[in-house]
C-alpha positions as CSV (number, residue, x, y, z in Angstrom):
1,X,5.3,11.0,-11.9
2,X,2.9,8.3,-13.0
3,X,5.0,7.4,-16.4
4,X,8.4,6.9,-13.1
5,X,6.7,4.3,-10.9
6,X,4.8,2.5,-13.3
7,X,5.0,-1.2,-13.3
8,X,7.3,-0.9,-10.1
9,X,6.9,-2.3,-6.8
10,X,6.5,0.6,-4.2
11,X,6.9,-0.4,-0.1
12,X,5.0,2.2,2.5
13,X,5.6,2.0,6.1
14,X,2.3,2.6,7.8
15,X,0.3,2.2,5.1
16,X,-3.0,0.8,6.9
17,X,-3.9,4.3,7.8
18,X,-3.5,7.9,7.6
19,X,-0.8,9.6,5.3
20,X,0.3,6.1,4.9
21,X,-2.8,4.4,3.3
22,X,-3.5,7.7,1.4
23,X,0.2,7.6,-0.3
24,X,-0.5,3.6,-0.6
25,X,-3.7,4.3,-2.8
26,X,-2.3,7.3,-4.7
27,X,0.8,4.7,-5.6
28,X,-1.8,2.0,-7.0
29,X,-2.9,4.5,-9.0
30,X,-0.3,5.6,-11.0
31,X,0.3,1.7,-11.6
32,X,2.4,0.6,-9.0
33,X,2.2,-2.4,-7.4
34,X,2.4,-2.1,-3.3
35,X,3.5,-3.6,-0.4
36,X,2.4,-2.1,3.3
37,X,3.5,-2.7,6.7
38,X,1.6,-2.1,9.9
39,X,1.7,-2.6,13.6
40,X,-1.7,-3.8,14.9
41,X,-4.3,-3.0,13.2
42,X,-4.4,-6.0,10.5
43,X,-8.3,-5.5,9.6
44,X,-7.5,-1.9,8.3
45,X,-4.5,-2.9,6.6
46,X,-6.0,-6.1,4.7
47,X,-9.0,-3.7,3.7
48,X,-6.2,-1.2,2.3
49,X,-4.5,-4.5,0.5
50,X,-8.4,-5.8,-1.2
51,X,-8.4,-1.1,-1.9
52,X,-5.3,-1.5,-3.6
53,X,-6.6,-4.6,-5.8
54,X,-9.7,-3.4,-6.8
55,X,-7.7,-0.7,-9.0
56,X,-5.9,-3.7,-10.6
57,X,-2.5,-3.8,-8.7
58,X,-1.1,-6.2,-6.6
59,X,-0.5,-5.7,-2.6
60,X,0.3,-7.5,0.6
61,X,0.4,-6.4,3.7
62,X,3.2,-7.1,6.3
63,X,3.3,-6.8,10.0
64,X,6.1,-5.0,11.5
65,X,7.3,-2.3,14.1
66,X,10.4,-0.8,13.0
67,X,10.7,0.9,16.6
């Protein structure tokens, strides 16, 4: 799996918590850069994004509610 997302930009919905910030963190570590969208809770999704950098990847985080 690692040697398929290498280098590639993945997007998780979700990903400031739960299953979501798990797959986010797994992602960054096979090497893949990471975008994450959230709903409301910006503090836990910008201390995902800083998670995310610290293992040498890039990451934003977006807000959005695909309801």
């Amino acid at each position: 799996m690692e040697k398929l997302i290498n280098g590639k930009i993945a997007l998780v919905t979700g990903g400031s918590r739960g299953l979501g910030k798990n797959e986010a963190l797994q992602l960054a570590d096979f090497g893949s850069d990471v975008i994450i969208t959230y709903r409301s809770k910006k503090e836990e999704a910008e201390q995902v994004v800083r998670d995310i950098e610290a293992k040498g990847q890039q990451a934003m985080a977006l807000q959005l509610d695909i309801a």
